[in-house]
C-alpha positions, 0 to 999 in steps of 0.5 A: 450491481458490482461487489466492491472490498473496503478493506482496513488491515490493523495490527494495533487497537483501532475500535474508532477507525472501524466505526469509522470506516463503516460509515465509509461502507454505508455511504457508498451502498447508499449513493451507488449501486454496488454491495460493500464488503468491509474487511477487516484484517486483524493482526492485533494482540488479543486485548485489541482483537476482543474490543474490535469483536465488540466494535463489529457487534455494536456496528448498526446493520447496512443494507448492501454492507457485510462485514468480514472480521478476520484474525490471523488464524482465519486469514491462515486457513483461508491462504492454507485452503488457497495455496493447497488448492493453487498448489505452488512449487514452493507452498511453504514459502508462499504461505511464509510471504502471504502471512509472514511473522513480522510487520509486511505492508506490502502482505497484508494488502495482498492478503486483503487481494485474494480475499476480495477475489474469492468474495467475487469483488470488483475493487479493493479500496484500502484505509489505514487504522492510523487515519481518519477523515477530514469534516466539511459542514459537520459531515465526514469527507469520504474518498471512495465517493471517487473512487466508485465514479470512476474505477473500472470505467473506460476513461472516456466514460470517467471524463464527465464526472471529474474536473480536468482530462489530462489523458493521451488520446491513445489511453481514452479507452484504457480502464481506469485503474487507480483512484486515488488522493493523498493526506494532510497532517503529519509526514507519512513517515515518522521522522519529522523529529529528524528534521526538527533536530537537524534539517541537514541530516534529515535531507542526507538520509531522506536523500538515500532512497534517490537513485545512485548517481541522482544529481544534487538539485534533483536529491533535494526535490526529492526529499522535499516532496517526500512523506509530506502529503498535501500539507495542511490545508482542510478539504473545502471543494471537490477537484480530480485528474483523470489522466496518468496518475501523480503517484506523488498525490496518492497514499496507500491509506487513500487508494482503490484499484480495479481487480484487473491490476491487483488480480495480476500482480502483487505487492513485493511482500518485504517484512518489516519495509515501510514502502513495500505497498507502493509498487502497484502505484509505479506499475499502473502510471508506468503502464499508461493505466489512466487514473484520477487523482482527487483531493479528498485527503485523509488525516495521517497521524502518528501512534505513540508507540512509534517514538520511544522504546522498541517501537522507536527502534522498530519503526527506524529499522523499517525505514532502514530497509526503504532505504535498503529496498531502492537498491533492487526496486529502481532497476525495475521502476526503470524498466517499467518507467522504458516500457510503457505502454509494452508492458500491456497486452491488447486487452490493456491487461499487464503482462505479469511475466514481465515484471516478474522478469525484471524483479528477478533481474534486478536481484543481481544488483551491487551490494555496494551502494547499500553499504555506503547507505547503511555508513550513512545512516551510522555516522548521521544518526551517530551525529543527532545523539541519544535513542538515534545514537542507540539505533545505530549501534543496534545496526551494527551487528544486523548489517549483514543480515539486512543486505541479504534480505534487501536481495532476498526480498526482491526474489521473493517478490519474483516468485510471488507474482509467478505464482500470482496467477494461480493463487488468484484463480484459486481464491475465486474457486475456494468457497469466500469467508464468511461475514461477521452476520452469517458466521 
């Protein structure tokens, strides 16, 4: 029987989503042989982290599911008892980007990583606490019903339980690493009200995360295609695509990935960077890792707190740093994307050193395309006005600041996957968290 992690990392009140995420768990104990473990990660104030205590109690058992409630403080004795044993060059810094003060997307999953590795699991299927699930026939539409037909397997052996095959025939025998879909509702990234304002602005500043030099017709599908998900249109029929995976149709809210990925390399652990959790997504297509892709979309909405007030300010602040990222993280899309299939070994596994190399690499980069991206942003959020007016002129005394950390998130990210290797394997040895029903 495999054991498999059905995580849900949540920094705000999401009492419905872990009700609902364990219905997830319980149909997949129920429909395939494996042995769930739902992790909950909690990052929330201490009001959200007591109703989510409550939510976990009034959870009715499942045979095969344990639950993992874990605040900030049991993650941090967890990492301290990891690192101590891994024992890195840099513990401190470890520590730092494994569990950093401010909001890391790209953390939190990692967290959620070795966690699953020390409880011994197969696979980490991830779901977001700002989602939930599509209906069909008054029965709630669940992605990893996908994700366990196929994950882990030879593609070969995937190819019957999916509806199309586009595999090269030198990847038959590659395992699945990613199953994945998308989501319908609103855009992933809270800026539809840019678009509604001013549609002109909305495709200059959606356009600054298009590599330096991107022709205009290929700027304008880029921004197109960005954040919107598979539209609107409700889920009525079951379709998926074994093959290299559209990382275009996959969100990280909707995602499993086999351990052979994640147990060798992490997520860049930037601080409050929305994007940061997306490598892994490039690493397995560019890497010619077969995957599938399904329509089972989950619905994407928005938390009030992102559109007014500090968390308006906030949330555009890690939209800025996206932006900023792309600086340091398309030379090594590039690199991988020029690689292909030289970045595995003949086991199929990825060879970790090498992205840590081309991450290191990249830190060189000219500052002075992050400079005219941060003009942009000032002279067109100056243009729409109001609150993005105020945004602005709360940029201008941070310019600096921020293209130090661009760099200085991407060495981070270099020494984190040197120091991946050890830190997984010292998860497996240290002695796996307790669950909510023997803690």
């Amino acid at each position: 029987m495999r054991r498999i992690c059905l995580t849900l990392p949540t920094n705000r009140a999401c009492a419905d989503t872990i009700a609902a995420v364990h219905e997830e768990a319980a149909y997949a104990a129920e429909h395939f042989d494996v042995e769930v473990r739902l992790l909950i990660l909690d990052s929330s104030d201490e009001p959200a982290r007591a109703e989510h205590a409550r939510a976990v109690r009034e959870l009715a058992p499942v045979e095969k599911v344990l639950v993992h409630h874990l605040d900030e403080a049991r993650q941090r004795d967890f990492l301290q008892r990891v690192i101590a044993r891994a024992a890195p060059a840099k513990p401190d810094l470890m520590l730092d980007l494994m569990l950093p003060a401010d909001v890391s997307y790209g953390a939190c999953t990692n967290r959620a990583f070795l966690i699953a590795s020390s409880l011994g699991c197969d696979s980490v299927h991830r779901r977001d606490s700002d989602s939930s699930y599509q209906i069909l026939d008054g029965e709630p539409v669940f992605p990893i019903h996908h994700e366990l037909l196929s994950l882990g397997k030879r593609a070969v052996d995937a190819v019957p339980d999916v509806t199309r095959t586009r595999l090269d025939p030198a990847d038959i025998h590659k395992p699945v690493a990613m199953v994945g879909s998308s989501f319908v509702g609103e855009l992933s990234v809270d800026i539809g009200e840019m678009r509604d304002l001013d549609p002109g602005i909305y495709y200059e500043v959606v356009g600054l995360w298009a590599e330096a030099g991107t022709p205009p017709d290929k700027r304008r599908e880029l921004v197109e295609d960005s954040f919107v998900g598979a539209g609107t249109d409700p889920f009525t029929h079951d379709e998926s695509t074994l093959g290299a995976p559209d990382i275009w149709r996959v969100d990280m809210c909707n995602i499993g990935l086999d351990r052979e990925v994640y147990e060798r390399v992490p997520l860049p652990p930037a601080t409050s960077t929305i994007g940061s959790d997306y490598f892994l997504l490039h690493l397995v297509r560019d890497a010619t890792l077969p995957g599938v892709v399904h329509n089972r979309n989950i619905v994407n909405y928005y938390t009030p707190e992102r559109r007014t007030g500090p968390g308006f300010t906030a949330y555009q602040l890690r939209f800025t740093k996206f932006l900023l990222s792309m600086l340091y993280l398309y030379p090594v899309y590039t690199a991988m994307e020029e690689a292909r299939g030289a970045l595995l070994d003949e086991r199929h596994h990825v060879r970790a050193a090498t992205i840590a190399e081309l991450a290191a690499s990249s830190a060189g980069a000219d500052r002075a395309e992050n400079v005219r991206r941060l003009a942009v942003i000032d002279r067109c959020y100056r243009q729409l006005g109001g609150k993005y007016a105020e945004f602005a002129d709360h940029l201008v005394p941070l310019r600096e600041r921020l293209l130090d950390e661009a760099q200085a998130d991407i060495e981070d990210f270099a020494l984190l996957i040197e120091a991946w290797g050890p830190l997984v394997a010292a998860s497996r040895a240290e002695a796996p968290v307790r669950g909510v029903d023997d803690a």
